[in-house]
C-alpha positions in Angstrom: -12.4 -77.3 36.7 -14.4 -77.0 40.0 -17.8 -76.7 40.5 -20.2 -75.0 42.5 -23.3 -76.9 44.0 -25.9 -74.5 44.8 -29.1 -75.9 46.7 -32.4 -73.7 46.1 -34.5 -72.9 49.3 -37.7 -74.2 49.3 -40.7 -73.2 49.9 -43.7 -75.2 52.0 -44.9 -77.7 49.1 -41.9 -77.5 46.9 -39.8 -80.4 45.6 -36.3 -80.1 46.7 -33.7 -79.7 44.0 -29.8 -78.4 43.1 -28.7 -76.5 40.5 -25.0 -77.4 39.6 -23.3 -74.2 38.0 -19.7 -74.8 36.1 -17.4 -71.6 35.9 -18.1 -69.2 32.9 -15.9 -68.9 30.3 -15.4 -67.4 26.9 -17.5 -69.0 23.8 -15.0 -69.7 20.9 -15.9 -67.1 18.1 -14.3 -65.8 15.3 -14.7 -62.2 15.8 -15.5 -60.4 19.1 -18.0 -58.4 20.0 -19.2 -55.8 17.1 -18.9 -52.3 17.9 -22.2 -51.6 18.8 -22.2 -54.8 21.0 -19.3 -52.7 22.9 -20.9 -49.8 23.4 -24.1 -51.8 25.3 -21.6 -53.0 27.2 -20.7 -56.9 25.9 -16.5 -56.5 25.7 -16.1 -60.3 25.4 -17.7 -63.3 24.2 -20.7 -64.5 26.9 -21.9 -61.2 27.8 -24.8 -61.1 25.7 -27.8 -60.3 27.5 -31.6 -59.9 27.0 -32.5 -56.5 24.7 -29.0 -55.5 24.2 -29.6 -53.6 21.5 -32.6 -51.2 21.7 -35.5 -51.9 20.3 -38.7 -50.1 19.2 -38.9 -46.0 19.6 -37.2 -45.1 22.6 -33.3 -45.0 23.4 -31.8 -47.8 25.1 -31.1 -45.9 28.9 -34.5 -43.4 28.5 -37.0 -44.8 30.9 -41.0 -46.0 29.6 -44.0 -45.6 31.4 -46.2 -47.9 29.3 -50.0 -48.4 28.8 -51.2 -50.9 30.3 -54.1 -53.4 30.8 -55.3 -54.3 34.5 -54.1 -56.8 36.2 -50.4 -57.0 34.8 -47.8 -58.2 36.8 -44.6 -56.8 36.8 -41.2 -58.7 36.3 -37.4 -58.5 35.6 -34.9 -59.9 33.7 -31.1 -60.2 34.8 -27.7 -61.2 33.4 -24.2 -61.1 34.6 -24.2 -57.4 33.9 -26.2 -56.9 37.4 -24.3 -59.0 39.3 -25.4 -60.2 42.5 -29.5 -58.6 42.9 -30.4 -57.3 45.6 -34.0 -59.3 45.8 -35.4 -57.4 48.7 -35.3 -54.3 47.2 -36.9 -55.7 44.0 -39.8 -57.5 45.8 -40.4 -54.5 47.7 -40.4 -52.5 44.2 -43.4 -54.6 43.2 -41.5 -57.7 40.9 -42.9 -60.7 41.7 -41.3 -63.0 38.8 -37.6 -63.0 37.4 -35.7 -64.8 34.5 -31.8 -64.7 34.8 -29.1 -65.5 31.8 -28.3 -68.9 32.4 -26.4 -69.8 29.3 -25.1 -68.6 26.2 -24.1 -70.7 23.1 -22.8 -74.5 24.1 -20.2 -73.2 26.7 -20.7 -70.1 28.8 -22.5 -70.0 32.1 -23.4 -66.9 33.9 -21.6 -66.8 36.9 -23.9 -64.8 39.1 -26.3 -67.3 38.0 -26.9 -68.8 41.0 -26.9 -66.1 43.4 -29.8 -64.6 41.3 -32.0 -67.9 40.1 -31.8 -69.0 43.6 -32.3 -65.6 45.4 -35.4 -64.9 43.3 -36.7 -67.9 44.8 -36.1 -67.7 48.1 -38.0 -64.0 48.3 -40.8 -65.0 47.1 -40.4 -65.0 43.1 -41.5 -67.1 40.4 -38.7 -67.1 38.5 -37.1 -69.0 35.4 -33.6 -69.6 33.3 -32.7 -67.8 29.8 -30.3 -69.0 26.9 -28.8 -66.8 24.2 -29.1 -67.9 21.1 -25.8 -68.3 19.1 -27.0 -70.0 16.4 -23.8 -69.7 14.1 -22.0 -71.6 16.5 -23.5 -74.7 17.0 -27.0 -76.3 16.7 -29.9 -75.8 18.0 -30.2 -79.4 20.1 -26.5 -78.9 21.5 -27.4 -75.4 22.9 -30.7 -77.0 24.2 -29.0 -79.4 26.1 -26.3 -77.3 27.3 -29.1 -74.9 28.7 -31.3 -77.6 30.2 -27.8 -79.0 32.0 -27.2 -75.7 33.4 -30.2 -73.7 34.9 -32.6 -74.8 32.3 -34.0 -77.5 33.6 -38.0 -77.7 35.0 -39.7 -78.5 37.6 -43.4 -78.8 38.6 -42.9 -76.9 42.2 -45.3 -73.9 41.2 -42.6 -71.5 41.3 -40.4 -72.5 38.3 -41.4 -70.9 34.8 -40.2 -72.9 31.3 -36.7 -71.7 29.7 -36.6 -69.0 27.8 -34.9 -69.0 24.0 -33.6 -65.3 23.6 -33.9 -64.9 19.6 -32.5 -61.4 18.4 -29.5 -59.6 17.0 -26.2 -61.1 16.8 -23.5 -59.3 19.2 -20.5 -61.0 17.3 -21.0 -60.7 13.7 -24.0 -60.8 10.8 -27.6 -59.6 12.2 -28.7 -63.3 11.5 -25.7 -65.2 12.2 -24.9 -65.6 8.7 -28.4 -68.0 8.6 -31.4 -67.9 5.6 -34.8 -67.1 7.1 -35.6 -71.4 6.3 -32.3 -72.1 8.0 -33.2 -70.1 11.1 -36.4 -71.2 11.7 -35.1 -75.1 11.4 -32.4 -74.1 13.9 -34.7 -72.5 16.4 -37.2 -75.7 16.1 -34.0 -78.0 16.8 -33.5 -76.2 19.9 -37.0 -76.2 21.0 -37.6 -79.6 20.5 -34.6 -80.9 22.5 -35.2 -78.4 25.1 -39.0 -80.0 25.3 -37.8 -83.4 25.1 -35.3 -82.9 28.0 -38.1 -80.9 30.1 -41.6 -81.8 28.9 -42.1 -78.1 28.7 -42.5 -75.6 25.7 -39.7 -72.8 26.3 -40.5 -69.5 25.6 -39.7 -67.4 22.9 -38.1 -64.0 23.4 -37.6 -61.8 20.6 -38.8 -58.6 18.4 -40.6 -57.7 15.6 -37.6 -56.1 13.5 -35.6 -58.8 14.1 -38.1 -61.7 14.1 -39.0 -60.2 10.3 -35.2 -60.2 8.9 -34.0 -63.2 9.9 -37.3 -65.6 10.2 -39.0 -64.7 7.1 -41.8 -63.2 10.1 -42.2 -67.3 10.7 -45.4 -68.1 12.0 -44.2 -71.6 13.0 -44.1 -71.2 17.1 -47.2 -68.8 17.5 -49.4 -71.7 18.9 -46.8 -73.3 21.0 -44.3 -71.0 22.7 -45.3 -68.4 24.4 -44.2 -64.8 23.1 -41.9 -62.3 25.3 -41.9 -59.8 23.1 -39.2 -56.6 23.5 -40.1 -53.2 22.1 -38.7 -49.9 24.2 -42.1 -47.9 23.9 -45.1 -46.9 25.3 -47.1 -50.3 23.5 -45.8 -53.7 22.4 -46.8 -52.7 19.0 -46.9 -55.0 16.2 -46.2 -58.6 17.5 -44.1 -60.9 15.8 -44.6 -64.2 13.6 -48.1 -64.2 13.8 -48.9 -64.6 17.7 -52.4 -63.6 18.8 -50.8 -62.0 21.9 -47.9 -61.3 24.0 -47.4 -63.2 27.1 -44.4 -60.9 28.3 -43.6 -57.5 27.3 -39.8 -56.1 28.2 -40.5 -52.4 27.6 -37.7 -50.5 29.0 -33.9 -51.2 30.0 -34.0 -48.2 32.7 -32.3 -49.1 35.4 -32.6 -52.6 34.8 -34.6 -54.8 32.4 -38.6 -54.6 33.0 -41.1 -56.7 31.9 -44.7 -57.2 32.4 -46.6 -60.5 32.1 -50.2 -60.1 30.4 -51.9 -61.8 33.3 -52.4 -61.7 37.1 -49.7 -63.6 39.3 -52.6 -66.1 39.2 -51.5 -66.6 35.5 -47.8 -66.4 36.2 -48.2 -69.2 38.3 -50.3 -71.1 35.8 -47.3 -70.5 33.3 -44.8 -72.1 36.2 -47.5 -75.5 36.6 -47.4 -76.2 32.8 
């Protein structure tokens, strides 16, 4: 299969690097996507995307004005769903930090990947990779490693955040992939310890508190290590998951795209990007 060879811009200070995206293409499952996973608009395996099913008290498309602290800083999150981003516009909407869908599973790659990692970047952004968990499919190092080969990957140039793990409901099948709470949590630590031996960095941990509860047990295993990006479609993040102290992200509405807000300055963003 071909391959594209992206090289990111960079900015005065920064290390040069590539990104090397391969085509996407369908994850082998046994069942498509379920009928709710269709109606949020995944209609084939690899589609998947960060909050796809609503979380919290609001409906999915019903916009939130949240309550927040001072000194926030507001963020997105993309997938193949928004194609290529227009990252003018965003910057000029206030974002200053971005995480697009890199990978799902051990085989699908977004293909607008590129286009939006890089483009981030290049206006200004800090911005970092997501994988979707599919942890029925394969183990936890395998997806690691996929993810790290393919937009995961880290580097100490300021404007690069750690991957993050996207935990939550399964679009294909069983709410917890067919996994016991002990099982998912030794999946999940799998993952995160590849991905930290292939990086040096702790990825975050995206995920909510319904689902977090059902299929973890609640586990309080990751709340001194990985940062929390926690999704709840409200005015507040409300209870947090697994025991962590705080949020570091928020993603509190899907209206009209996915919005986030880091609990820090872009002082802390950046400190989040150095490691």
């Amino acid at each position: 299969m071909r391959k594209s060879l992206v090289t990111a811009a960079c900015l005065s200070g920064a290390v040069a690097f590539t990104i090397v995206a391969s085509p996407a293409h369908a994850i082998p499952t046994d069942h498509g996507p379920t009928a709710a996973a269709t109606r949020a608009g995944i209609v084939k395996p690899g589609e998947a995307y960060a909050g796809w099913k609503a979380t919290g008290t609001q409906p999915l498309t019903r916009s939130v004005t949240p309550t927040l602290a001072s000194g926030q800083t507001l963020g997105i999150d993309v997938s193949s769903h928004q194609g290529n981003v227009s990252w003018s516009s965003q910057w000029g909407a206030g974002v200053r930090w971005a995480y697009s869908k890199a990978t799902e599973g051990t085989s699908y790659t977004n293909p607008y990947f590129p286009q939006q990692y890089n483009g981030s970047y290049n206006v200004g952004m800090i911005r970092g990779a997501y994988h979707f968990a599919l942890p029925d499919t394969s183990t936890g190092a395998a997806q690691a490693d996929h993810f790290a080969a393919h937009g995961g990957g880290w580097s100490k140039d300021g404007k690069t955040l750690p991957g993050m793990l996207d935990m939550e409901y399964n679009p294909y099948g069983a709410t917890c992939y067919g996994k016991s709470a002990s099982s998912m949590v030794s999946w999940i630590k799998s993952f995160l310890a590849e991905y930290k031996a292939k990086t040096g960095r702790d990825a975050v941990i995206y995920t909510n508190y319904d689902w977090w509860s059902r299929c973890t047990g609640n586990s309080t295993a990751f709340n001194q290590t990985n940062p929390l990006w926690v999704a709840r479609y409200s005015s507040s993040p409300g209870t947090l998951p697994g025991g962590w102290p705080y949020y570091t992200i928020w993603q509190y509405t899907s209206s009209p795209i996915d919005k986030d807000w880091f609990n820090g300055d872009i002082t802390r963003v950046k400190a989040l990007a150095n490691g």
